[in-house]
C-alpha positions as YAML, in Angstrom:
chain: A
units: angstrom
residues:
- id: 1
  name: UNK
  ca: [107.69, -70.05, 68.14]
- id: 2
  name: UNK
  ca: [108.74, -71.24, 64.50]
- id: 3
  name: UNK
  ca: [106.99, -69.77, 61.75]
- id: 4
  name: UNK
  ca: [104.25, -71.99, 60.34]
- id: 5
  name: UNK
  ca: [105.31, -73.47, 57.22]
- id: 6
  name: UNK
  ca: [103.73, -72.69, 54.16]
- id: 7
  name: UNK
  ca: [102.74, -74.83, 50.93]
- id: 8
  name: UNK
  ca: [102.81, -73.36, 47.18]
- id: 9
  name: UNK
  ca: [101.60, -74.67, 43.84]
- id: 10
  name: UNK
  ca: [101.30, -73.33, 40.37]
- id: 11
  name: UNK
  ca: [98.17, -73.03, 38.98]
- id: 12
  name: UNK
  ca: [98.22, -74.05, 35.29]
- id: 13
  name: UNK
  ca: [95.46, -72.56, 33.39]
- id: 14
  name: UNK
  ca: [93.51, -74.51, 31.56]
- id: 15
  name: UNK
  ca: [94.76, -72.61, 28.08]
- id: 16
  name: UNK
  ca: [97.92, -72.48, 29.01]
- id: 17
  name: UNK
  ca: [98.84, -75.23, 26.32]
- id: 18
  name: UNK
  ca: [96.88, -73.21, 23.92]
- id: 19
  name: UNK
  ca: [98.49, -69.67, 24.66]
- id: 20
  name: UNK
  ca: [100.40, -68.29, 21.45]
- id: 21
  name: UNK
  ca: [103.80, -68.49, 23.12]
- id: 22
  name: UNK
  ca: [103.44, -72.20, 24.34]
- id: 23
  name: UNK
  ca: [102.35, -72.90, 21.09]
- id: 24
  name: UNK
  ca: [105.25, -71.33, 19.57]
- id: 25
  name: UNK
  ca: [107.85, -72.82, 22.24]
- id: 26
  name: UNK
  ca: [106.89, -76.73, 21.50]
- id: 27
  name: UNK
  ca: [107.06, -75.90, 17.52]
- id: 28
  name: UNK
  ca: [110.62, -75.24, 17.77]
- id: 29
  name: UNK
  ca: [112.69, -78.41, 17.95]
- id: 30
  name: UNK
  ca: [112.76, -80.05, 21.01]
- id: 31
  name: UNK
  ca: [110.10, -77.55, 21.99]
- id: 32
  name: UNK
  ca: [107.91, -79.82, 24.43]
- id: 33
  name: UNK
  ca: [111.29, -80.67, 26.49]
- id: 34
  name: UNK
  ca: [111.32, -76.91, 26.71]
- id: 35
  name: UNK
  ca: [107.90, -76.83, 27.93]
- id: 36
  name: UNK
  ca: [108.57, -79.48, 30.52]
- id: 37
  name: UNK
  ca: [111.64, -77.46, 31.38]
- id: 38
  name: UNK
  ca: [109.97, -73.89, 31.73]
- id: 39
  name: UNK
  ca: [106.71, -75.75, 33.96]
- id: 40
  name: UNK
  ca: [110.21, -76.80, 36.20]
- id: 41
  name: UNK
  ca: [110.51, -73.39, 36.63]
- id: 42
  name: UNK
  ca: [107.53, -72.13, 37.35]
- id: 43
  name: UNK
  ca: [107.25, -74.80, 39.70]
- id: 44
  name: UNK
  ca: [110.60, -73.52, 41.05]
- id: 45
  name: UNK
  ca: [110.15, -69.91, 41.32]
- id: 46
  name: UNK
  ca: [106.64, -70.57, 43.40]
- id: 47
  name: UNK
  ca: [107.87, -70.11, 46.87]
- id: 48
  name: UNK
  ca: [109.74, -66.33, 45.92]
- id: 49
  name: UNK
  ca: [106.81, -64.78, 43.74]
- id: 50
  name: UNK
  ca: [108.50, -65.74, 40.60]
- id: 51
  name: UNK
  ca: [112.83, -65.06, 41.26]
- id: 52
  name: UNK
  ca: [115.18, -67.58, 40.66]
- id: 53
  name: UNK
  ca: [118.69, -66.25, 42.65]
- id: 54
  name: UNK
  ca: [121.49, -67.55, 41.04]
- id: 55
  name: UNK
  ca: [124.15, -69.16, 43.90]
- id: 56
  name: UNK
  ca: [127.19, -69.46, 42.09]
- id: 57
  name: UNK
  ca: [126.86, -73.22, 41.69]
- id: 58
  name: UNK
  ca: [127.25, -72.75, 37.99]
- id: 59
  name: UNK
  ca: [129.33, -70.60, 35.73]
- id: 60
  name: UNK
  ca: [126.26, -68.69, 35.01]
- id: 61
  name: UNK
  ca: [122.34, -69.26, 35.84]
- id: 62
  name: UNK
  ca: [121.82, -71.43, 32.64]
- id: 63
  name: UNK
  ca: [124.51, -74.13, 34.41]
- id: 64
  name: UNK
  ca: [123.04, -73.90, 38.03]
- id: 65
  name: UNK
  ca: [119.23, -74.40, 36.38]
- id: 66
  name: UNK
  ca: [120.39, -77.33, 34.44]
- id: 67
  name: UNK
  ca: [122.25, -78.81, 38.21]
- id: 68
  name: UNK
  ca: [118.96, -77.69, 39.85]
- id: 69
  name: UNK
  ca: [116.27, -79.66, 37.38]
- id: 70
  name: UNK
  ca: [118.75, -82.34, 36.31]
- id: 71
  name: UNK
  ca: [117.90, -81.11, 32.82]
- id: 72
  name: UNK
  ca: [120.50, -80.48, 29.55]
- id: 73
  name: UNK
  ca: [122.12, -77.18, 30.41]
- id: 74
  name: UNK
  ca: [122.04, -76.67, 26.23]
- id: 75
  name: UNK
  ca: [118.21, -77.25, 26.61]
- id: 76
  name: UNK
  ca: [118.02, -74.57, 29.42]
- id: 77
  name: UNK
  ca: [120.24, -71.79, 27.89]
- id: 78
  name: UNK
  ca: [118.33, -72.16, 24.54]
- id: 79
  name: UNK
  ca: [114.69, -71.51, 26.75]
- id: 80
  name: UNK
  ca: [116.71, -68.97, 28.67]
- id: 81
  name: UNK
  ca: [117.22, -67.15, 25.41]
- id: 82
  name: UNK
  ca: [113.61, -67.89, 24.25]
- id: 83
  name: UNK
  ca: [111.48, -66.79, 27.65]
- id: 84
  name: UNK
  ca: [113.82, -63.32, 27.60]
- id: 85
  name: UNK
  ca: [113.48, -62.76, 23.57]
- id: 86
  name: UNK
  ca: [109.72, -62.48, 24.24]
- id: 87
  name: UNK
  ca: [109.66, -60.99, 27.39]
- id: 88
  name: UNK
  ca: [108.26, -63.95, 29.96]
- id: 89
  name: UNK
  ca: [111.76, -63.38, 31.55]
- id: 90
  name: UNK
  ca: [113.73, -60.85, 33.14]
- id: 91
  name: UNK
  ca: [117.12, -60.05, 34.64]
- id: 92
  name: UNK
  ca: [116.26, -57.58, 37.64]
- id: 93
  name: UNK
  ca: [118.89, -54.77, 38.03]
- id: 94
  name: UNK
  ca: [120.69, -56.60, 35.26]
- id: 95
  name: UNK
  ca: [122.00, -59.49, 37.60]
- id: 96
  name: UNK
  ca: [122.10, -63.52, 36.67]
- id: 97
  name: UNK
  ca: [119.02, -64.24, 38.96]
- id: 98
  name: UNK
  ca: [115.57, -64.09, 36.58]
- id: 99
  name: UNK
  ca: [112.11, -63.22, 37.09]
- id: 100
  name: UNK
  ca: [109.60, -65.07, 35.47]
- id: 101
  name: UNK
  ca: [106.65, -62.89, 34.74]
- id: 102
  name: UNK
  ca: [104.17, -65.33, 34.91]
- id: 103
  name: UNK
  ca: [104.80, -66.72, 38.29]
- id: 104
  name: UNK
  ca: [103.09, -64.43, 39.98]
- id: 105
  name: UNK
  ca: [99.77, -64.64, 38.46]
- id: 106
  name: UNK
  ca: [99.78, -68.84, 38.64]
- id: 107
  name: UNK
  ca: [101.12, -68.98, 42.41]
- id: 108
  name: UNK
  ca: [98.75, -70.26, 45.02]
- id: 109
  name: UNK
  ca: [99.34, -70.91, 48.81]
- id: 110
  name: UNK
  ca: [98.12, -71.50, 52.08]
- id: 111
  name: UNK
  ca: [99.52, -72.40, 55.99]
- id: 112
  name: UNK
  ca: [99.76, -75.95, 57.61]
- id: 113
  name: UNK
  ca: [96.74, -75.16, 59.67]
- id: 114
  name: UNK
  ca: [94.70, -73.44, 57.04]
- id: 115
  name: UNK
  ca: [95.07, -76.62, 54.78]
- id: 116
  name: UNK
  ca: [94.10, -78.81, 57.96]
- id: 117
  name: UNK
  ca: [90.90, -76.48, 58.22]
- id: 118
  name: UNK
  ca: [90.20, -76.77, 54.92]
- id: 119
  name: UNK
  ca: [90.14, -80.61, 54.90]
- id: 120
  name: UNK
  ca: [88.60, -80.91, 57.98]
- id: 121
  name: UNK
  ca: [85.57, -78.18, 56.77]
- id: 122
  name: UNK
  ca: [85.37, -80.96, 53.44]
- id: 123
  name: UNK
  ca: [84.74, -83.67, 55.56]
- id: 124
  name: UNK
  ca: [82.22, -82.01, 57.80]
- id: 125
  name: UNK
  ca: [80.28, -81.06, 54.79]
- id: 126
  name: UNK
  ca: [80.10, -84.52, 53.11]
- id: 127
  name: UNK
  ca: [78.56, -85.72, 56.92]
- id: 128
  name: UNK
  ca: [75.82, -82.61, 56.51]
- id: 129
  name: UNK
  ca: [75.11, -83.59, 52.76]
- id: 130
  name: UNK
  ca: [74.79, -87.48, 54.00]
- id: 131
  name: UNK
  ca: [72.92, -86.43, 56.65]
- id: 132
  name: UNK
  ca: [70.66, -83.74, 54.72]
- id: 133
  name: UNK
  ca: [69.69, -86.76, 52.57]
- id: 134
  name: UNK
  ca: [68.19, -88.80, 55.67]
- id: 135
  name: UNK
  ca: [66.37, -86.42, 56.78]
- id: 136
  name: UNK
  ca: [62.65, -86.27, 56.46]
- id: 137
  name: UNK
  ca: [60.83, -83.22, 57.27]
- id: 138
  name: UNK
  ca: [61.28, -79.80, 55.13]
- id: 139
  name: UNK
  ca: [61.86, -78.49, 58.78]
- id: 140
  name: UNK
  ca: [65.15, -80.26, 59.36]
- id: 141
  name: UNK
  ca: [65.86, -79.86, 55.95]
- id: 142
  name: UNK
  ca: [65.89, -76.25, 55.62]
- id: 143
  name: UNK
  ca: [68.07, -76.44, 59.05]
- id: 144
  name: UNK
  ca: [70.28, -78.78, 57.31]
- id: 145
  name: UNK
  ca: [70.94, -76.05, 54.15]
- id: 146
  name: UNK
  ca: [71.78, -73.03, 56.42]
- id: 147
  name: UNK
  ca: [74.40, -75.23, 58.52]
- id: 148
  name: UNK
  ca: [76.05, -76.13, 55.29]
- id: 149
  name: UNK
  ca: [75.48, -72.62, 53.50]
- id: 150
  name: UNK
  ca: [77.64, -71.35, 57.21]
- id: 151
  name: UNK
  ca: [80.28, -74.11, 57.15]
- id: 152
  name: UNK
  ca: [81.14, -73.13, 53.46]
- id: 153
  name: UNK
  ca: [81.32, -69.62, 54.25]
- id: 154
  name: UNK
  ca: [83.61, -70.12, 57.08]
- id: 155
  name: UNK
  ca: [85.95, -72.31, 54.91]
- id: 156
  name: UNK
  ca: [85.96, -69.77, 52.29]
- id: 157
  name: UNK
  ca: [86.83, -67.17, 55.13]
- id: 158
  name: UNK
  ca: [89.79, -69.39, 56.68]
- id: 159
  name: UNK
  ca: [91.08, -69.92, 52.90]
- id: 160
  name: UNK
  ca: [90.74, -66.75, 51.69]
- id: 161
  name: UNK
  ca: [91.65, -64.49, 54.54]
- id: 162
  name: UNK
  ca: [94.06, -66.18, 57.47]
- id: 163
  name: UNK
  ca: [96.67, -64.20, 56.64]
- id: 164
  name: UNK
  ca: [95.45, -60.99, 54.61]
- id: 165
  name: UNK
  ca: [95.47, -57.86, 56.73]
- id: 166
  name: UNK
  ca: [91.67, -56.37, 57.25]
- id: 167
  name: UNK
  ca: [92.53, -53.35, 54.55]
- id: 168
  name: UNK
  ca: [94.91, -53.45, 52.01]
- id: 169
  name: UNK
  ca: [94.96, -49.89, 50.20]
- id: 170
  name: UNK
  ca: [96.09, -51.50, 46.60]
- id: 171
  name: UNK
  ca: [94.60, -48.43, 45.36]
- id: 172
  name: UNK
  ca: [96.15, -45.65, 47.24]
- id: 173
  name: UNK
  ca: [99.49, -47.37, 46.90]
- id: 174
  name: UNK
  ca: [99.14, -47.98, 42.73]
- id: 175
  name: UNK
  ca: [97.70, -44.65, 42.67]
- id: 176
  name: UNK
  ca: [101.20, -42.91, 44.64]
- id: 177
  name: UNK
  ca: [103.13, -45.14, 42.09]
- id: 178
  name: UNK
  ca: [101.56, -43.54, 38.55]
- id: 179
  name: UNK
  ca: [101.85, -39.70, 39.85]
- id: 180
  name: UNK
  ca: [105.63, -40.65, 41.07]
- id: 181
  name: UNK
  ca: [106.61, -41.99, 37.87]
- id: 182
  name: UNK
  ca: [104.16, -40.85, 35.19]
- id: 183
  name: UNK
  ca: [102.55, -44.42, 34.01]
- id: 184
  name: UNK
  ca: [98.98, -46.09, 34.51]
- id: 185
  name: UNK
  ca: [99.31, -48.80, 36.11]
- id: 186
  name: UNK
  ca: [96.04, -50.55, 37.39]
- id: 187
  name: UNK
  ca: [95.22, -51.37, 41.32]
- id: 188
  name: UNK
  ca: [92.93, -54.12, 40.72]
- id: 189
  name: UNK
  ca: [95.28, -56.33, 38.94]
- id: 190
  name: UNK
  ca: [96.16, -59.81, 39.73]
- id: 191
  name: UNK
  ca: [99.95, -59.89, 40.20]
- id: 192
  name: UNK
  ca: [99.74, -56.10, 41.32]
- id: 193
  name: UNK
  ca: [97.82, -56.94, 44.48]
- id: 194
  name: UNK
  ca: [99.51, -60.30, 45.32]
- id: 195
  name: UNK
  ca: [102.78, -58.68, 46.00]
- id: 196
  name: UNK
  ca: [100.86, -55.51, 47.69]
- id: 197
  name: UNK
  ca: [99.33, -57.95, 49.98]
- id: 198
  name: UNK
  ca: [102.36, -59.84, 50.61]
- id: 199
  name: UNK
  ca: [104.58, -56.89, 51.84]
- id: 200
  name: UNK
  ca: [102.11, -55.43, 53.98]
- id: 201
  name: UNK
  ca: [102.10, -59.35, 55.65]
- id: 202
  name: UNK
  ca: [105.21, -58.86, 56.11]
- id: 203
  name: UNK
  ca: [104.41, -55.75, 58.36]
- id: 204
  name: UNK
  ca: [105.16, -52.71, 56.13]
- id: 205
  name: UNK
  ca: [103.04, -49.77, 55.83]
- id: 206
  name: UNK
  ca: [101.72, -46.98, 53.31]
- id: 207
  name: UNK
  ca: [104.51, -44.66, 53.93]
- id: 208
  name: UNK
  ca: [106.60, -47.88, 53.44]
- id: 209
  name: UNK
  ca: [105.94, -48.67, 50.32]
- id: 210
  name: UNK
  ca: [105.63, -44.75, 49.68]
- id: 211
  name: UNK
  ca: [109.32, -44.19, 50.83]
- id: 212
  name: UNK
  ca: [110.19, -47.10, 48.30]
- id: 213
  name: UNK
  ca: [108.60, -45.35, 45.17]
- id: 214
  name: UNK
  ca: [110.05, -42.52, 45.68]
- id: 215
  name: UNK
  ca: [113.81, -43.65, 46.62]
- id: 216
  name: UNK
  ca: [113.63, -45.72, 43.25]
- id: 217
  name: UNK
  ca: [111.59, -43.30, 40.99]
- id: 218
  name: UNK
  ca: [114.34, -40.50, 41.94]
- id: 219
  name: UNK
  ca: [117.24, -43.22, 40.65]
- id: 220
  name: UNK
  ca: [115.48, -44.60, 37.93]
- id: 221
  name: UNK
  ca: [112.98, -42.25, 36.08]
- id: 222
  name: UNK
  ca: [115.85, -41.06, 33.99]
- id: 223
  name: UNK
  ca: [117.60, -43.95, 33.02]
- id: 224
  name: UNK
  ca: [116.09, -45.04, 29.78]
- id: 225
  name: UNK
  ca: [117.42, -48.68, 30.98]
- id: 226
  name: UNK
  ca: [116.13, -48.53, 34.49]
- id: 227
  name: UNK
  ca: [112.91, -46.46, 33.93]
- id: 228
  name: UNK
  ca: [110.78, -49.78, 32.93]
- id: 229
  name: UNK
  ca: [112.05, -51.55, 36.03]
- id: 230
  name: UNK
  ca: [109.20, -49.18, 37.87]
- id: 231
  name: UNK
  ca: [106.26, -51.26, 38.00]
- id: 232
  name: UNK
  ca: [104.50, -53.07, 41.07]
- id: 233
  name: UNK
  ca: [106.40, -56.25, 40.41]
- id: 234
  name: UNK
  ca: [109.95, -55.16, 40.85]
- id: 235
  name: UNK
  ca: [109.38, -52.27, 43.02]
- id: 236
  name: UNK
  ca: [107.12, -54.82, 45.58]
- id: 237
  name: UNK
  ca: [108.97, -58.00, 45.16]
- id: 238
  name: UNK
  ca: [111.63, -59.83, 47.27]
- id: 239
  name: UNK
  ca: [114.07, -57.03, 47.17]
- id: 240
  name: UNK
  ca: [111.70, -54.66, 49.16]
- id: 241
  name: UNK
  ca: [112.82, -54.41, 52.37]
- id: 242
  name: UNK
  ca: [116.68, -53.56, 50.79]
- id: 243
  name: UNK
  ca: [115.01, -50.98, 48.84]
- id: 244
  name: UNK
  ca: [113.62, -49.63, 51.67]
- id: 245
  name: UNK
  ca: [116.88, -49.29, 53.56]
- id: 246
  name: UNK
  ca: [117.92, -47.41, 51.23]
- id: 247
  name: UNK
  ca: [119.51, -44.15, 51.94]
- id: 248
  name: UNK
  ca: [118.45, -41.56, 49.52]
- id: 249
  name: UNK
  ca: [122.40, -40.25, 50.07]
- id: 250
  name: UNK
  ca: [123.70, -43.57, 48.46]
- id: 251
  name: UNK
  ca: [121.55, -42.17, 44.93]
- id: 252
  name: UNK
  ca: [124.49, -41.26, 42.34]
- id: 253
  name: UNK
  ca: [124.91, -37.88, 42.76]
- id: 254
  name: UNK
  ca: [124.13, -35.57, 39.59]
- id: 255
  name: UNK
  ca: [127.24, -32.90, 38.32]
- id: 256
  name: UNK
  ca: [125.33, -29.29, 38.78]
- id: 257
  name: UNK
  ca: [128.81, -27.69, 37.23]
- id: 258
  name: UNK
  ca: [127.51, -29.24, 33.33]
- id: 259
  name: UNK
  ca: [123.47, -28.02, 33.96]
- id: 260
  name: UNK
  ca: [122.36, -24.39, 33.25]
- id: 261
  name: UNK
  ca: [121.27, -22.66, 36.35]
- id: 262
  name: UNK
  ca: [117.49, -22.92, 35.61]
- id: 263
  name: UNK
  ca: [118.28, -26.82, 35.38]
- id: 264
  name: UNK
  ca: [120.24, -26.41, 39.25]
- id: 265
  name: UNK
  ca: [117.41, -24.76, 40.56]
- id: 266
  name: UNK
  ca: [115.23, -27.34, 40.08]
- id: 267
  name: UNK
  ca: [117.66, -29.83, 41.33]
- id: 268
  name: UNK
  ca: [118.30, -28.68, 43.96]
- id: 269
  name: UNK
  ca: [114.87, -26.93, 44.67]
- id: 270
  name: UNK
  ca: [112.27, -29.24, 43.12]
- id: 271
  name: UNK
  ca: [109.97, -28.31, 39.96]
- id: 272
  name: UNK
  ca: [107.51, -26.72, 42.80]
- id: 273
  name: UNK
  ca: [110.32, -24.77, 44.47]
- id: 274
  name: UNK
  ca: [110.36, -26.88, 47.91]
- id: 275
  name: UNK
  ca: [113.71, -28.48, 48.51]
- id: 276
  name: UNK
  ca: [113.30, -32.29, 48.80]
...
């Protein structure tokens, strides 16, 4: 059986025209085209939790955009340069495909069948509100509330939970990722628990994304330049499952013969003295 198809859509918040670096962005000449251009991305990036891969249509991912949104590829390359300068866009492991950091937190979706529920539960409650308004007696009435007080909890049920494991440990998982690497990130978060929830949908477990923080934390923590790449949102995203097949054997492999021996001991043995 095909998988069900799914429908996204950005969520623009209602300040989002207000928000300092909007504001900024249309000041700039031909700043609302920019705006316009950047809401084509967003739009764009929906349907991978905010990654735009770059094909190889184009030279580079400025070109492709431009091919992709029909838009001025000078336009695009001077909001490229923009969105990265203050941060609302990133190159993961330094390739041409980008993430836009606010994807994540605008995205909404839902199934074929759980937007056919939902329509279906809005049309049965407009019949129960025409109908509570005929009725007469504060008996009927009062029957009338509690059959549309269950409907709307169902809905909410079918819209909020078709396709959300029973427990997702956000915490336990967030919690594994700050002792691994040090930082503070925070389990309740947004973005943080969307792409959580959408790997374990996918059928992965705790030690899953366990084996992932710790395959990446051992290549990265180091590296000045890869060390901020260890957050929720890269380590969770689309690349997952590749970082998951990783073997910890293809990890560059450090030169003992330049560290002093206390420095190959641990190495070798681990901080605690257990070989890892």
């Amino acid at each position: 059986m095909a998988d069900e198809k799914r429908y996204f859509w950005i969520k623009v918040r209602q300040d989002f025209f207000t928000d300092p670096y909007i504001k900024m962005l249309r000041r700039i000449a031909g700043g609302d085209t920019y705006t316009i251009i950047y809401l084509e991305m967003l739009v764009k990036s929906a349907d991978t939790n905010g990654t735009i891969y770059f094909q190889g249509a184009g030279s580079d991912i400025a070109e492709e955009l431009a091919l992709m949104l029909n838009e001025n590829v000078e336009d695009v390359r001077a909001l490229l340069a923009y969105l990265e300068a203050k941060k609302l866009l990133i190159h993961p492991e330094f390739t041409e495909d980008i993430f836009l950091v606010a994807t994540p937190d605008l995205t909404g979706s839902e199934t074929g069948s759980a937007q056919r529920v939902r329509k279906f539960r809005e049309r049965q409650n407009e019949q129960l509100s025409l109908q509570s308004n005929n009725e007469v007696t504060i008996s009927n009435d009062s029957k009338s509330k509690s059959k549309s007080k269950s409907k709307s909890k169902s809905n909410k049920d079918i819209l909020s939970g078709s396709d959300e494991p029973d427990y997702v440990p956000y915490k336990e998982i967030v919690d594994y990722l700050n002792e691994k690497t040090g930082k503070n990130f925070k389990s309740g978060t947004d973005s943080t628990k969307r792409v959580i929830r959408a790997r374990f949908n996918e059928g992965n477990s705790v030690d899953d994304f366990k084996a992932v923080i710790d395959v990446k934390s051992k290549e990265w923590l180091g590296d000045t330049k890869m060390a901020k790449y260890l957050q929720p949102s890269t380590l969770f995203g689309t690349k997952f499952e590749g970082y998951l097949n990783q073997s910890a054997t293809e990890l560059p492999k450090k030169d003992l013969s330049k560290m002093t021996r206390e420095q190959q001991l641990i190495e070798v043995m681990g901080k605690d003295g257990v070989r890892f």
